[in-house]
PALUM-457692 format. One record per residue: residue in three letters; x, y, z of N, C-alpha, C, O in turn. Coordinates in steps of 0.001 Angstrom, whole numbers, padded with zeros to 6 digits, always signed. Example, Ala and Ser with C-alpha at 12.3 -4.5 7.8 and 13.67 -1.06 7.14 Angstrom:
2
Ala+013190-005690+007800+012300-004500+007800+013200-003300+007800+014236-003319+008465 Ser+012850-002250+007080+013670-001060+007140+012900+000030+007870+013409+001138+008039 
***
This chain:
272
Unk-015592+019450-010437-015021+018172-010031-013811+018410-009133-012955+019284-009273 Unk-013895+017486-008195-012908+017857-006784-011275+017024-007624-011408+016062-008381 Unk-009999+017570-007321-009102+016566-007752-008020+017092-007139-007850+018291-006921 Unk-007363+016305-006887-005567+016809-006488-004797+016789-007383-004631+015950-008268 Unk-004078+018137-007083-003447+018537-008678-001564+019035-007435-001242+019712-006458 Unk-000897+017998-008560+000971+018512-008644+001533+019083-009509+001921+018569-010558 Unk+001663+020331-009151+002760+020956-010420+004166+021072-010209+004576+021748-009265 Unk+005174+020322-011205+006222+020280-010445+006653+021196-011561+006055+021249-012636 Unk+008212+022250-011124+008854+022817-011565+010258+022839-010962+010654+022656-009811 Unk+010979+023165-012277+012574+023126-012338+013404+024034-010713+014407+023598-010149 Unk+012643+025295-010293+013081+026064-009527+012240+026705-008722+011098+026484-009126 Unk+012236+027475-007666+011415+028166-006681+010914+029396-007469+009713+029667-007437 Unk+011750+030124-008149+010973+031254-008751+009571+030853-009267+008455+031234-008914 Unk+009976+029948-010232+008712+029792-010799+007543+028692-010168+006796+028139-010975 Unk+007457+028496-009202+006997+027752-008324+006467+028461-007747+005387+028086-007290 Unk+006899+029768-007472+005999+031002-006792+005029+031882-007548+003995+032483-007258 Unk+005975+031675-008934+004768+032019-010270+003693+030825-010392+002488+031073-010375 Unk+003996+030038-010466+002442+028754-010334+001739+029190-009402+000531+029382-009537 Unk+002386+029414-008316+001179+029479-007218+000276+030769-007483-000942+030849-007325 Unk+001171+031776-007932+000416+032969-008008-000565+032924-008886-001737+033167-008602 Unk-000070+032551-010221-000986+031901-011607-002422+031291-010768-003546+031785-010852 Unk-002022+030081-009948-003536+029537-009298-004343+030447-008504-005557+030614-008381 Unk-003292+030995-007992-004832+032021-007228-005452+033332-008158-006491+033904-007829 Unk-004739+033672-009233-005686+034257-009883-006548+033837-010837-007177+034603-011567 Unk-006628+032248-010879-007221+031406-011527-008712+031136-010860-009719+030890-011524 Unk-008648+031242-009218-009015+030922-008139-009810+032106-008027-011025+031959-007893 Unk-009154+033654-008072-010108+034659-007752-011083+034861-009092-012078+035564-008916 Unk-010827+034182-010681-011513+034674-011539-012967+033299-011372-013989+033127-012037 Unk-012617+032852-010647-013483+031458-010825-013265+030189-011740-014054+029253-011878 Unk-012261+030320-012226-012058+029341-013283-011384+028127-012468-011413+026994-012950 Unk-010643+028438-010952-011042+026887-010598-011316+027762-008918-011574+028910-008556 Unk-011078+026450-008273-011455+027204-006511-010345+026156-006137-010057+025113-006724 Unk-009733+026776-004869-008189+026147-004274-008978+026026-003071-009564+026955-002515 Unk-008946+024411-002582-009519+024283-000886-008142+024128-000505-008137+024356+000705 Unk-007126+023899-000829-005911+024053-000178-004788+024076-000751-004677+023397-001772 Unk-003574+024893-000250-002218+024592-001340-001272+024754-000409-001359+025284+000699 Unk-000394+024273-000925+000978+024661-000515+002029+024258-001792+002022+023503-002764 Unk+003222+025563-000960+004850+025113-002215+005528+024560-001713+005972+025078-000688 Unk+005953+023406-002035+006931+022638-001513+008543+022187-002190+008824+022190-003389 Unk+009216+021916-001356+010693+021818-002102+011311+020395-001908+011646+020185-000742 Unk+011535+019387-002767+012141+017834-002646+013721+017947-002544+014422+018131-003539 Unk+014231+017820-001231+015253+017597-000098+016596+016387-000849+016303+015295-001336 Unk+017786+016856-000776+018534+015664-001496+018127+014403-000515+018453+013311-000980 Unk+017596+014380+000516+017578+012552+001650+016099+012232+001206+015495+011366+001840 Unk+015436+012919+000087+013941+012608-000105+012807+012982+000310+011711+012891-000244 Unk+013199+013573+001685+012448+014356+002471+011505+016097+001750+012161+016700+000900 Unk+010593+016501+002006+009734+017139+001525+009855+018833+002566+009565+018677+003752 Unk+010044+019541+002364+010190+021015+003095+008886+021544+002164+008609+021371+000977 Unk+008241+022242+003218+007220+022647+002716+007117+023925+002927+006205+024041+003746 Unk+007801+025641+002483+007862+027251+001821+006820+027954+001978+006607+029128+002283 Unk+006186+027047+001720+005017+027843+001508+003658+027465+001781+003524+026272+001510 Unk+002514+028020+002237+001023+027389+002261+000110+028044+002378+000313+029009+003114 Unk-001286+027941+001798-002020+028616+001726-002613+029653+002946-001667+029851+003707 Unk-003653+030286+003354-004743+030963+004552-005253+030211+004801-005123+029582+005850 Unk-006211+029944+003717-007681+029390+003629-007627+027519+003671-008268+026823+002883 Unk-006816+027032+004650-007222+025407+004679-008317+025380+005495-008548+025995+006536 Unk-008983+024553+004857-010546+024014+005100-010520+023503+006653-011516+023805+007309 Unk-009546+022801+007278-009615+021752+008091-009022+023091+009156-009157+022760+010334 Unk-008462+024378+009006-007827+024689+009679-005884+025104+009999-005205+026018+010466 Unk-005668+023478+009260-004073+023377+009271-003295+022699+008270-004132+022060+007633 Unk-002371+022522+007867-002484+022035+006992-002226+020484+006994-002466+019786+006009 Unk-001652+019932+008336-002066+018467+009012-003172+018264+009029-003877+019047+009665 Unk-003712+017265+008420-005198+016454+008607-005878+016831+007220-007074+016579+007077 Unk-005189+017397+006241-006299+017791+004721-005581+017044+004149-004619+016486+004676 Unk-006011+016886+002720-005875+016297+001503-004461+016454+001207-003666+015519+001108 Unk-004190+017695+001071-002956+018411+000644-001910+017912+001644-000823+017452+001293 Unk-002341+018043+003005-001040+017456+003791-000785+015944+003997+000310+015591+004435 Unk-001642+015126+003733-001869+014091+003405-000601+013723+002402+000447+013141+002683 Unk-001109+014328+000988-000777+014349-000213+000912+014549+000047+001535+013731-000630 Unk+001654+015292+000731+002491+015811+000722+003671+014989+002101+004876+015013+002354 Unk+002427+014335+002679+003029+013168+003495+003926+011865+002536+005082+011442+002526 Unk+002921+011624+001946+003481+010831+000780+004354+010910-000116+004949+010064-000785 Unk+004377+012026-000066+006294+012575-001149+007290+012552-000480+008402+012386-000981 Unk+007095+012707+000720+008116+012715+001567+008234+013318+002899+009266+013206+003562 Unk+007153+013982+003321+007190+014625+004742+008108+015782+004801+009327+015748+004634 Unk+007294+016917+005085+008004+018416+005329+008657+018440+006893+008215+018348+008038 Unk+009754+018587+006358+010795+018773+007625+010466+019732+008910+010443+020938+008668 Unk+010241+019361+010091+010034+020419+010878+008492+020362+011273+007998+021021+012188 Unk+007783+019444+010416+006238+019585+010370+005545+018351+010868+005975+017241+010553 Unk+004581+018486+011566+004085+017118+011893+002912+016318+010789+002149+015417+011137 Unk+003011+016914+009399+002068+016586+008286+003141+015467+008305+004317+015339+008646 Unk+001885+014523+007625+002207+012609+007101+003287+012470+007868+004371+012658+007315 Unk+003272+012115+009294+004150+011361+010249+003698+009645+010304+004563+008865+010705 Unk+002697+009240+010002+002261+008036+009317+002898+007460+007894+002818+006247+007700 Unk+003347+008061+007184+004163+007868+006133+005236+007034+006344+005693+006525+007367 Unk+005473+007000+005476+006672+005375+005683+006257+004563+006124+007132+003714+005961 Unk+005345+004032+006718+004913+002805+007092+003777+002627+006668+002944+003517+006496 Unk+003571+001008+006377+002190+000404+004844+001119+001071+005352+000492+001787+004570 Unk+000750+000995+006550-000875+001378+007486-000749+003259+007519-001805+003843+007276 Unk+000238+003950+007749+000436+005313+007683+000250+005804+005620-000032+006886+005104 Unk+000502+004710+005109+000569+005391+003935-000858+005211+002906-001233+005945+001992 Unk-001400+004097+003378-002530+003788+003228-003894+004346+003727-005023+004293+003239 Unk-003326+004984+005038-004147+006229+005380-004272+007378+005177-005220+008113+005454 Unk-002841+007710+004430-002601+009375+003763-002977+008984+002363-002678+010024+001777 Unk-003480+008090+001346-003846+007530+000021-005190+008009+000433-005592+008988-000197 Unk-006152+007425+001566-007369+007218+002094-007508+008840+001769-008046+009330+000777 Unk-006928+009483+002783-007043+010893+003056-007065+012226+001872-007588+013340+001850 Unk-005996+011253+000722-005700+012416-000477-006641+011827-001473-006812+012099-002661 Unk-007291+010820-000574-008128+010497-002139-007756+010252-003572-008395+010418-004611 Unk-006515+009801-003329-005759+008740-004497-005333+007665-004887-005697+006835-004053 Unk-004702+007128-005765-004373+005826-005363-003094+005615-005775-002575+006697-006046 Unk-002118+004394-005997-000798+004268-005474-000503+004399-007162+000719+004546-007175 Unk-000820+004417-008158-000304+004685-009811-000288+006119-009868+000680+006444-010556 Unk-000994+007251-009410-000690+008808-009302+000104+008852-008496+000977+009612-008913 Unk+000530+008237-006893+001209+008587-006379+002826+008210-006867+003808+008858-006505 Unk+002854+007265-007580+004149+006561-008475+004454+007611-009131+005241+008462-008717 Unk+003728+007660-010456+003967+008875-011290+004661+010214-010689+005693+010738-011106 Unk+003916+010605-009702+004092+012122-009345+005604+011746-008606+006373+012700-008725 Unk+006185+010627-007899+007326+010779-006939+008643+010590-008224+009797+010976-008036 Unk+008179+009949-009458+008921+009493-010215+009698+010862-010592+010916+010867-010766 Unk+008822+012130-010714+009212+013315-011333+009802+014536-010395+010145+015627-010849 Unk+009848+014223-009239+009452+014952-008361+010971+014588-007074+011105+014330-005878 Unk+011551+014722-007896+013381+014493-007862+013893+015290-006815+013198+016297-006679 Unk+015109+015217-005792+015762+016255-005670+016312+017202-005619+017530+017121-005772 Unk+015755+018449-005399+016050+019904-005967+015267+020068-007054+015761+020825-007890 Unk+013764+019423-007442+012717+020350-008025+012120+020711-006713+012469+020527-005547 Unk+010701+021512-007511+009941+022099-006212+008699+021963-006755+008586+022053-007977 Unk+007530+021717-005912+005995+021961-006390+005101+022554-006275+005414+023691-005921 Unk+003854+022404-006401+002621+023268-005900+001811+021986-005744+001513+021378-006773 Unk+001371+021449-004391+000150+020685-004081-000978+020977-003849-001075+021456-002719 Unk-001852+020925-004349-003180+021764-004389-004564+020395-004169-004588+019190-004420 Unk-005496+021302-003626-006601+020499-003486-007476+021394-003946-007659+022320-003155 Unk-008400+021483-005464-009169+022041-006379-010286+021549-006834-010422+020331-006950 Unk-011314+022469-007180-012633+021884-008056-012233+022991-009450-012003+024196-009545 Unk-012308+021698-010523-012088+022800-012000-013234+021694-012653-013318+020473-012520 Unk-014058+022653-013400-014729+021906-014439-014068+021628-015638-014450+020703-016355 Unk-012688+022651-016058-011932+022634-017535-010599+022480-016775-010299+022872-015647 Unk-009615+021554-018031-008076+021433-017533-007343+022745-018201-006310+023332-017882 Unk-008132+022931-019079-007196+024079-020078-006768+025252-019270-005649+025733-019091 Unk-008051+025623-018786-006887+027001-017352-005555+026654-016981-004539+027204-017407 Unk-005596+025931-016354-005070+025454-015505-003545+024944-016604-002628+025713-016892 Unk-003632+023778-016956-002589+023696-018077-001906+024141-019028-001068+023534-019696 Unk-002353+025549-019140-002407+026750-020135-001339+027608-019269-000232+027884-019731 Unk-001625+027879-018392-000951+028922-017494+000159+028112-016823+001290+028550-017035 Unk+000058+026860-015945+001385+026253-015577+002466+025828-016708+003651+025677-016410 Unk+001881+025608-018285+003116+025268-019158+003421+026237-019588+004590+026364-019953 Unk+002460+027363-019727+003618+028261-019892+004944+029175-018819+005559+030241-018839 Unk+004855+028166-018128+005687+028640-016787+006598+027508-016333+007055+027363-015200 Unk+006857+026464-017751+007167+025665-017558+006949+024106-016556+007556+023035-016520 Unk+005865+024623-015893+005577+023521-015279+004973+022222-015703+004302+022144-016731 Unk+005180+021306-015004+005113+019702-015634+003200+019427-014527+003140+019478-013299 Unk+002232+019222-015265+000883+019225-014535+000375+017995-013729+001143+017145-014181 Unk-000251+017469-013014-000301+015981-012717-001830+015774-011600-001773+015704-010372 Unk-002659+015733-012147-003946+015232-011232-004880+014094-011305-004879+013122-012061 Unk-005836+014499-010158-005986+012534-009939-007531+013275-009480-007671+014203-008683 Unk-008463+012650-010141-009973+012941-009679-010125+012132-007903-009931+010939-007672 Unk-010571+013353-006725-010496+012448-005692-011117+010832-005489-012026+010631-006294 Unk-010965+010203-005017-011782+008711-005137-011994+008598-003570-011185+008993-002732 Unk-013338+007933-003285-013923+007635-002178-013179+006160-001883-013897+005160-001851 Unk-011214+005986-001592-011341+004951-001227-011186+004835+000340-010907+003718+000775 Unk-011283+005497+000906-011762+005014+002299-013169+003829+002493-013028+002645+002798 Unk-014189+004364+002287-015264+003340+001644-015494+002064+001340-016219+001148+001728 Unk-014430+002318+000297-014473+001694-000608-013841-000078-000193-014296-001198-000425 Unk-012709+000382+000450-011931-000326+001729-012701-001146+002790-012585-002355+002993 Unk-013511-000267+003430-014090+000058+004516-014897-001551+004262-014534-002533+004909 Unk-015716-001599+003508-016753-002324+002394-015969-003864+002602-016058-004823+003369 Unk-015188-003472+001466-014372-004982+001070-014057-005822+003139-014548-006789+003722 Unk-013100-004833+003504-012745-005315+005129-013866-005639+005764-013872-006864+005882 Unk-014579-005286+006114-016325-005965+006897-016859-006825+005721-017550-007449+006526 Unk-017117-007335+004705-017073-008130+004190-016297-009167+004481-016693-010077+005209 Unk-015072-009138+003926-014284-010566+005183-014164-010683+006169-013608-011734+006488 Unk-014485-009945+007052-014605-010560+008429-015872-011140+008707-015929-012007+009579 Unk-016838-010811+008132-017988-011619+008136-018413-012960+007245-019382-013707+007383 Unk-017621-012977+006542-017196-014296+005980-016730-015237+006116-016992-016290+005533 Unk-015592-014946+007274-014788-015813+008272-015342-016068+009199-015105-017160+009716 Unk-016443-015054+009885-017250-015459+010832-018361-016915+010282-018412-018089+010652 Unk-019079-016179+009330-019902-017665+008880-018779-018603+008876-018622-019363+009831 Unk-018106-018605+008027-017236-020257+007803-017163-020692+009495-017785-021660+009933 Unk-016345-019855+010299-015881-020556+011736-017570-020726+012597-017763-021212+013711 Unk-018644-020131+011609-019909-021263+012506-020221-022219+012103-020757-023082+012799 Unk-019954-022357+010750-020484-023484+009857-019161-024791+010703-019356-025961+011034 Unk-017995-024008+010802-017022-025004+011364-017312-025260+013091-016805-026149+013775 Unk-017718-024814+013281-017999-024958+015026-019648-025776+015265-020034-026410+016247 Unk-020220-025536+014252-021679-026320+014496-021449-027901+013832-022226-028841+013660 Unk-020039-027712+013562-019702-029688+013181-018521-030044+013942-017705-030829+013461 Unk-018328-029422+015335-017266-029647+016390-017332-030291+016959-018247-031089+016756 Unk-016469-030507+018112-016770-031551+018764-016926-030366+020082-016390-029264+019961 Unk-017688-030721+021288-018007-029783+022190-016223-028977+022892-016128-027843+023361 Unk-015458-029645+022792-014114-029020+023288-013468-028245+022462-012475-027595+022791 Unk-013987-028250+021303-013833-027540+020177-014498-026163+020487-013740-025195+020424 Unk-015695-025949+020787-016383-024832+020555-016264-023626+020564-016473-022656+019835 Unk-015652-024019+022135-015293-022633+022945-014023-021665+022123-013886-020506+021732 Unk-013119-023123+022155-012031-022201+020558-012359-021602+019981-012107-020438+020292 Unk-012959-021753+019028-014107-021898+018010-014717-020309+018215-014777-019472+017314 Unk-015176-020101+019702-015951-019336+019669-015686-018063+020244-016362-017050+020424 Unk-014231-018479+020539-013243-017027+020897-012703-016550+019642-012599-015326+019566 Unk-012281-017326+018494-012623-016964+017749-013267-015991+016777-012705-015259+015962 Unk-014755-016155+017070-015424-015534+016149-015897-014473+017393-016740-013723+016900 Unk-015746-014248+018332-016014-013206+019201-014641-011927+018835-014638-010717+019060 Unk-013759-012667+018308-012863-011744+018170-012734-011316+016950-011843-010469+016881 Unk-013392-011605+015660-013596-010874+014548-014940-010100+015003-015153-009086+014339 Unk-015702-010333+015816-016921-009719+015286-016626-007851+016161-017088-006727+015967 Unk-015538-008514+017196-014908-007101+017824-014169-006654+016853-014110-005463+017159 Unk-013544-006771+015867-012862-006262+015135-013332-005600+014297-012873-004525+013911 Unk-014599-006303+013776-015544-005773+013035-016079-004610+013430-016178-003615+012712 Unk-016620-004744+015155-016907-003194+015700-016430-002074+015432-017051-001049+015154 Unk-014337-002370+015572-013606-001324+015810-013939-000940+014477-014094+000279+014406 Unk-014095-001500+013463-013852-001330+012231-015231-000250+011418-015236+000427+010390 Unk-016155-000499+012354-017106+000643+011617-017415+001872+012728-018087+002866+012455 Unk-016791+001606+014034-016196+002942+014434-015247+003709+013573-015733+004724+013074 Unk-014347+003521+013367-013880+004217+012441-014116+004507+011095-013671+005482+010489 Unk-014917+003518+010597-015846+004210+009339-016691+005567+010099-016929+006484+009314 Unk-017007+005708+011071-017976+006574+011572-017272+007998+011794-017511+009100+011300 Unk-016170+007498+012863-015168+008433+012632-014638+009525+011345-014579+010754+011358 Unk-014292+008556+010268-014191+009148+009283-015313+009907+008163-015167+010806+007335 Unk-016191+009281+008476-017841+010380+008154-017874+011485+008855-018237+012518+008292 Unk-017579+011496+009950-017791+012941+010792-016598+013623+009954-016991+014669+009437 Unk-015492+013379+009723-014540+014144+009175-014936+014727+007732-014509+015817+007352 Unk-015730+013972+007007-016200+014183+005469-016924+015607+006010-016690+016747+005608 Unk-017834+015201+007002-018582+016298+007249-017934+017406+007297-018187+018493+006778 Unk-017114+017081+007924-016574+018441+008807-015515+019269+007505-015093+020381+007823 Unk-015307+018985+006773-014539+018929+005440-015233+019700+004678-015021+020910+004593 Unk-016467+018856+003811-017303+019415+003209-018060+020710+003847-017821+021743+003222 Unk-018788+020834+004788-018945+022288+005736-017753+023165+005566-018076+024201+004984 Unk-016376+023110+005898-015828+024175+005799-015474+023745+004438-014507+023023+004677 Unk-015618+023728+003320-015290+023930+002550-015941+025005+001253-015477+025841+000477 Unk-017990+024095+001725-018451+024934+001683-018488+026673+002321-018527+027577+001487 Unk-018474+026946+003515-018307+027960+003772-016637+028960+003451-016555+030181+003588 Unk-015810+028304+003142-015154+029152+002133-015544+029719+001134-015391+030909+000856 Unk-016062+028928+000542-016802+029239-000890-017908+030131-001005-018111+031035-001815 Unk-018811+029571+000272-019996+030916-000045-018936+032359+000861-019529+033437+000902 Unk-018129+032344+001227-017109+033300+001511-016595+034324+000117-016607+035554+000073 Unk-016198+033447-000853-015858+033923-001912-016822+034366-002825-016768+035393-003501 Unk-017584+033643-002802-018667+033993-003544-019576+035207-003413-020196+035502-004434 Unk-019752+035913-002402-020111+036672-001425-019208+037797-002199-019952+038701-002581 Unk-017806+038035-002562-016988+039473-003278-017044+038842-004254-016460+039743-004856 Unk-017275+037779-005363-017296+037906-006936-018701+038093-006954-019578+038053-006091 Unk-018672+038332-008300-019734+039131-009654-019843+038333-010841-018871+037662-011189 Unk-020882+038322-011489-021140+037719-012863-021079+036365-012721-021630+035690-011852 Unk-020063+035833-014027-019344+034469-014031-018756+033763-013282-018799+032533-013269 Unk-018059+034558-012479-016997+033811-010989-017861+033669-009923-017400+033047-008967 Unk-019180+034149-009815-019802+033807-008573-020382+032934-009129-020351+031842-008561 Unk-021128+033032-010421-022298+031733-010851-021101+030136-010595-021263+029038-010062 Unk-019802+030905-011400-019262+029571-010850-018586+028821-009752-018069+027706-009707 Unk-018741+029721-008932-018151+029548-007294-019380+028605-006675-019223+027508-006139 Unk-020805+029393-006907-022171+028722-006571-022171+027127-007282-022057+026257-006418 Unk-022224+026867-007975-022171+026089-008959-021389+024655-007874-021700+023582-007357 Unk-020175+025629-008037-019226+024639-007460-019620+024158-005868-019509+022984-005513 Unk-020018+025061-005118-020852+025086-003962-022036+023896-003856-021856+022967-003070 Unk-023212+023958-004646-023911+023093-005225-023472+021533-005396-024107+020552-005009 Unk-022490+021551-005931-021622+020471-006911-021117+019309-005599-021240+018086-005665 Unk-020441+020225-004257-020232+019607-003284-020714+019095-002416-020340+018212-001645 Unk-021860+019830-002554-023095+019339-001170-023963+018346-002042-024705+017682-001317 Unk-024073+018083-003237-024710+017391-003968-024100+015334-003401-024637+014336-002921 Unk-022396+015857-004005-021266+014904-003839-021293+014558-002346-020726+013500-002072 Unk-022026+015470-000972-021577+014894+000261-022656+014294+000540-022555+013256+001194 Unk-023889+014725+000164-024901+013700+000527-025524+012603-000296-026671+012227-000058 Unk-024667+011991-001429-024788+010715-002072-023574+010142-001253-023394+008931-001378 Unk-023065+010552-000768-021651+009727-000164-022451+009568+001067-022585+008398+001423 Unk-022956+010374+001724-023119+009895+003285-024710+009198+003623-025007+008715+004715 Unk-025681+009276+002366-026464+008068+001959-026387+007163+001956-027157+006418+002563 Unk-025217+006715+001125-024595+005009+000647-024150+004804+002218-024546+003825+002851 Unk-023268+005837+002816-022696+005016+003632-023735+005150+005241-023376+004944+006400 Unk-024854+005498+004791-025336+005620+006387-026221+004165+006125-026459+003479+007119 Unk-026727+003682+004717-027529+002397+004383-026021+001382+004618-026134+000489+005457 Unk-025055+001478+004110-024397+000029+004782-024126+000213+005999-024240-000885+006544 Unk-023685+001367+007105-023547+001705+008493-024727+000749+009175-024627-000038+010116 Unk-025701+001043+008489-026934+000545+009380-027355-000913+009767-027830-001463+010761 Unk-026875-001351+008260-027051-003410+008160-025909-003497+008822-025958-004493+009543 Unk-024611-002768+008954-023613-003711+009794-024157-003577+011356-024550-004586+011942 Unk-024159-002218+012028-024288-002388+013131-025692-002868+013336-026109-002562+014453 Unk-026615-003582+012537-027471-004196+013247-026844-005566+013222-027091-006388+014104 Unk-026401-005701+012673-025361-007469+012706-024536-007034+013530-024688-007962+014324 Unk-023707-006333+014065-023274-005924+015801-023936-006209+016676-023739-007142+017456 Unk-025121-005190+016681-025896-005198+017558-026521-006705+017865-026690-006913+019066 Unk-026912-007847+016929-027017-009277+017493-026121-009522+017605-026312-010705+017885 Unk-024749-009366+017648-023676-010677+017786-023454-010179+019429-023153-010989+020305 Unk-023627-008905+019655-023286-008198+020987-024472-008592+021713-024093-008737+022875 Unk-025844-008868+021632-027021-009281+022183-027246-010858+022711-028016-011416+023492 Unk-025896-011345+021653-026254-012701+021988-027081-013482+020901-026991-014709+020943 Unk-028092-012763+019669-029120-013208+018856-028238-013374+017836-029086-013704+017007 Unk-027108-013415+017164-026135-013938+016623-024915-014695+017045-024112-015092+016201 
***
């Protein structure tokens, strides 16, 4: 199971012991790290980010989960991760991105004070006990959030009302008066463009799942490739587990992709 995991601790030493703890957690198979970094909370709130993994999936650590994630605490000084932050539409897109929602992100900022430090991680663990076993005894405070598809999820609800407003303003324009119409009908020409932009960027953001899930997979059959026994069955496993998770996600969303832009495709034809 994919999840974003915060470990916060009192000081940097041991913040460097968490991290180390995860990657040998990581090389035994007991979980797999698609991304990390150590980070340090700034007395102005601001986020400095020490430390970060090789192996980010995306490449950098702008544009993943983790930098996402870490946008939202506060933005690492010096870094162009979560420059969308602080503002409702920037933060709502780094939520989208970390695959969380705003009660984990509460929690985790509540603890996550001035002059502690963390470990932000983006992980698949089937058990918490590794993992919670080894950060408390290192004093660390644990905190994860199973990822959630709310981009989607969003995505869904928003083209839903705009097509709702569209019916009402025909139902209201087919009882107009003719000087009415044209209002009327700039109007609904201008949700149904909105609507366009709006599953372009659902589309947009599918290519990114893709592109995500692929390198993520190929880390993994990377690793999997030098373990043996147990740590490869469960590296594979986990391998399996993801490509399973990317193509029920990009199923659902290629069957609603398809009914909207054919309701595009008439409103743009003229047959709507």
């Amino acid at each position: 199971m994919e999840r974003m995991l915060v470990v916060i601790f009192d000081n940097e030493p041991k913040a460097y012991d968490g991290s180390t703890a995860l990657s040998e957690l990581d090389s035994k198979g007991s979980i797999s790290i698609h991304g990390k970094a150590v980070i340090e909370k700034n007395a102005d709130g601001t986020v400095t980010v020490n430390q970060k993994g090789e192996d980010f999936p995306v490449g950098t650590l702008s544009g993943t989960a983790v930098g996402a994630l870490i946008g939202l605490l506060g933005g690492p000084v010096g870094l162009g991760v979560g420059a969308l932050a602080g503002t409702v539409a920037g933060g709502v897109l780094d939520m989208s991105r970390a695959g969380i929602d705003a009660d984990f992100l509460d929690e985790v900022s509540d603890k996550l004070t001035p002059g502690k430090w963390a470990i932000v991680a983006d992980i698949s663990e089937e058990r918490e006990i590794p993992v919670d076993a080894r950060m408390a005894a290192l004093g660390g405070t644990v905190f994860r959030a199973t990822r959630q598809n709310v981009e989607d999820d969003q995505d869904a609800k928003d083209v839903a009302a705009l097509k709702a407003n569209v019916a009402q303003l025909k139902v209201e324009q087919a009882n107009s008066r003719a000087e009415e119409k044209a209002k009327i009908q700039l109007k609904i020409d201008n949700l149904n463009g909105m609507l366009h932009v709006k599953l372009e960027q659902a589309r947009q953001r599918s290519k990114q799942r893709e592109e995500e899930a692929t390198a993520k997979v190929e880390a993994l059959e990377k690793k999997a490739a030098k373990a043996k026994g147990d740590a490869k069955a469960k590296i594979e496993a986990r391998i399996a587990e993801i490509k399973e998770d990317y193509k029920k996600k990009e199923e659902a969303f290629d069957r609603w992709s398809k009914k909207n832009e054919e309701y595009v495709d008439r409103w743009m034809s003229g047959e709507d």
